[in-house]
ZATI-36476 format. One record per residue (C-alpha): residue number from 1; residue in one letter; x, y, z. Coordinates in nm, 4 decimals. Each point is the difference from the previous one (the first is absolute). Example, Ala and Ser with C-alpha at 12.3 -4.5 7.8 and 13.67 -1.06 7.14 Angstrom:
REM residues 2
1 A 1.2300 -0.4500 0.7800
2 S 0.1370 0.3440 -0.0660
REM end
This chain:
REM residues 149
1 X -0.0259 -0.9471 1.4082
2 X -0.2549 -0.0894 -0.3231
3 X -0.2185 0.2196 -0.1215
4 X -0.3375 -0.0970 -0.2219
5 X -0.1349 0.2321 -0.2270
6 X -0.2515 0.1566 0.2095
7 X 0.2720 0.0709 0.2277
8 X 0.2111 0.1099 -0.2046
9 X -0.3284 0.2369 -0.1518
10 X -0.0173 0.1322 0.4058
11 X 0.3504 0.1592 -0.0807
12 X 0.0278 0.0903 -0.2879
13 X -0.2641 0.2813 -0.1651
14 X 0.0545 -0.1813 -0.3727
15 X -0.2978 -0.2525 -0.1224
16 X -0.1083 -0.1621 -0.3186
17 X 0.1367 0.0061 -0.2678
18 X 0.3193 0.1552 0.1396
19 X 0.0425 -0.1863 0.3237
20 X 0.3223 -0.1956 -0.1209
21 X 0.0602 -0.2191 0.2974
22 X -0.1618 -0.3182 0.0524
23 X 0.1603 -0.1409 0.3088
24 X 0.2877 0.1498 0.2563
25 X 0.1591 -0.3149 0.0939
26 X 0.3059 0.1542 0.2298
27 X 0.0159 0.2989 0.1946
28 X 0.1596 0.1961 0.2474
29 X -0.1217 0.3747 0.0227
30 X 0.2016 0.2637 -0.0553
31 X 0.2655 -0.3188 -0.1513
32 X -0.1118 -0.1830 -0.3076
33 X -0.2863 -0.1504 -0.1314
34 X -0.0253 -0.2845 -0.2422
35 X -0.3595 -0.0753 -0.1981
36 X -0.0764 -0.0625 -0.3564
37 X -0.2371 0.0546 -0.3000
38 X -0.1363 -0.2756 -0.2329
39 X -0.0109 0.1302 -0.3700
40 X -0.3362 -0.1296 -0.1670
41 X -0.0664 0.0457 -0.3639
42 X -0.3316 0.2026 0.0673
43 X 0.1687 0.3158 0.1771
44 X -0.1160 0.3319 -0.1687
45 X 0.3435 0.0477 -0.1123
46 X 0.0912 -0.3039 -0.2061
47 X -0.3024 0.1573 -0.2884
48 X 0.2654 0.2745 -0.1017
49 X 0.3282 -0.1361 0.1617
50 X 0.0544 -0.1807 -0.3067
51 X -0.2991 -0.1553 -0.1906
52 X 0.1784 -0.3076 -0.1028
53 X 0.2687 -0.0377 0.2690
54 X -0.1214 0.1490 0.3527
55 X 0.2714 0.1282 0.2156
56 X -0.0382 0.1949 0.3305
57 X 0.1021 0.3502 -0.0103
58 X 0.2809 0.0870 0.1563
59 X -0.2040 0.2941 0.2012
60 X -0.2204 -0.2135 0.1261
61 X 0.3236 -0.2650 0.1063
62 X 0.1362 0.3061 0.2250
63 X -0.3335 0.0755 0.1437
64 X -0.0372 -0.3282 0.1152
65 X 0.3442 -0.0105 0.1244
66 X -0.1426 0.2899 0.1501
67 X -0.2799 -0.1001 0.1656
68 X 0.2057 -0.3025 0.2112
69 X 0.2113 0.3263 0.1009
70 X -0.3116 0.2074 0.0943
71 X -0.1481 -0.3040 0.2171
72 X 0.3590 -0.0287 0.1886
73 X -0.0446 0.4324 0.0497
74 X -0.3648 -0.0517 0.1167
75 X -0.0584 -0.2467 0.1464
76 X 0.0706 0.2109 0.3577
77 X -0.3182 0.1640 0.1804
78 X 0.1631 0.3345 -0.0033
79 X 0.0015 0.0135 -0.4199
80 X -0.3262 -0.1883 -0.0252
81 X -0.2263 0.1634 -0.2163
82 X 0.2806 0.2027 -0.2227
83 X 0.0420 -0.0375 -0.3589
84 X 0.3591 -0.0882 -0.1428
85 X 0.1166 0.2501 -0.2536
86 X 0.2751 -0.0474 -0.2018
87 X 0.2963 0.2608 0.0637
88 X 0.2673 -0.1788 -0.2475
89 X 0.0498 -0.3046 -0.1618
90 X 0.4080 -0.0769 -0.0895
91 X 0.1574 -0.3106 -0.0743
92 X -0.2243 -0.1298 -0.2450
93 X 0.0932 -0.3255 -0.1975
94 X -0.2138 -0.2242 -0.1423
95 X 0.1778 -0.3674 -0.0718
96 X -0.2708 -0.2135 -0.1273
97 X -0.3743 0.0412 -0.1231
98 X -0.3024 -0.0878 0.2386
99 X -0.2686 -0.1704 -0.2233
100 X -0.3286 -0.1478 0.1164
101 X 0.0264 -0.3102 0.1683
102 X 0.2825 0.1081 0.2022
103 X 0.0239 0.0258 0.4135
104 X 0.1995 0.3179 0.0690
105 X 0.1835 0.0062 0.3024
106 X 0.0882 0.3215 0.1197
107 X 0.2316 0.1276 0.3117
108 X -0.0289 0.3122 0.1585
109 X 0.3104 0.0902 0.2702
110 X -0.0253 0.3589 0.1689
111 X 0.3079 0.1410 -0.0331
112 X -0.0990 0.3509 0.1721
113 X -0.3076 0.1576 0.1878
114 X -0.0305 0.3502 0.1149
115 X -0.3252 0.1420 0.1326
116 X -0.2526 -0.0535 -0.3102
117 X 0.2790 -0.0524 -0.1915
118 X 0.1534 -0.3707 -0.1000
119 X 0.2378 -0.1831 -0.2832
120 X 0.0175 -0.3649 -0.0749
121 X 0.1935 -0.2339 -0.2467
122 X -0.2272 -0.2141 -0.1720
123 X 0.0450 -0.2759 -0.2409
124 X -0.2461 -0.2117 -0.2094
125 X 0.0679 -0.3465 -0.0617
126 X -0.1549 -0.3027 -0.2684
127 X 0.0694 -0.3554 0.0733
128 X 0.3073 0.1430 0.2362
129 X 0.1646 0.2420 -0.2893
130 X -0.0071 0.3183 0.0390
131 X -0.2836 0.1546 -0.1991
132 X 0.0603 0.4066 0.0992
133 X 0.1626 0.1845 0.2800
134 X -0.0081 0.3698 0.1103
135 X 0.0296 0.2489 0.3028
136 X -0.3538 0.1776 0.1040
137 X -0.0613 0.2628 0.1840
138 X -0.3221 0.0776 0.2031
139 X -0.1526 0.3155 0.1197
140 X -0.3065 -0.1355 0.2236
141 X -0.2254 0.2593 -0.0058
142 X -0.3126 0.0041 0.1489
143 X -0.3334 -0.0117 -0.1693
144 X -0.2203 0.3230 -0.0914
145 X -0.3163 0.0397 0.2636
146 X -0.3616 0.1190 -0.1582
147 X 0.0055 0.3192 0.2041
148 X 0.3560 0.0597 -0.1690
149 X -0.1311 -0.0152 -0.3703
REM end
């Protein structure tokens, strides 16, 4: 199954500029997902992250990551509409920097799921090296009503 970005924007609640997903080019809910980013020059974060020699943060690496993850989680009818929280991030290793003019290829595999509750391994790859890898979990909660504020 592919995914465009306004599909992908029908799932997930993130837009502009922190939608980090351009395309989901695999996926099997509940299983794995595969998509990527493309790094451009003129991203907000390249002003600060470093004048001279941009690099993406490593934050914003795992929250892509992430994201592939949170399409794979909801993707489903039943957690349509929720918002992906973070309830840990472990594993962490970055192996290479991700500098504009890159394609990032991420994979997201679902290792658990338990009521609003999910884990996946996910891994971030550059020209087919491994770029950064960690283990995400999700809390899918959903969102906050007008009546409730």
């Amino acid at each position: 199954m592919e995914l465009n970005v306004e599909q992908i924007m029908e799932i997930l609640p993130h837009r502009a500029p922190f939608l980090l997903v351009d395309k989901i080019t695999e996926m099997e809910p509940f299983k794995y997902a595969v998509g990527y980013k493309n790094i451009t020059f003129n991203e907000p974060q390249f002003a600060g992250h470093f004048p001279g020699k941009p690099v993406m943060p490593g934050v914003l690496l795992v929250e892509a990551m992430a994201q592939v993850g949170g399409v794979c989680m909801l993707c489903a009818e039943e957690h349509r509409g929720k918002i992906p929280f973070f309830g840990a991030i472990d594993n962490v290793k970055f192996k290479r920097p991700v500098v504009p003019g890159d394609k990032v290829v991420m994979r997201a595999e679902v290792t658990k799921v338990k009521g609003n509750f999910g884990k996946v391994h996910a891994e971030a790859f550059v020209d087919d090296q491994l770029a950064a890898q960690a283990d995400l979990t999700y809390a899918l909660q959903a969102p906050i009503k007008e009546e409730e504020k």
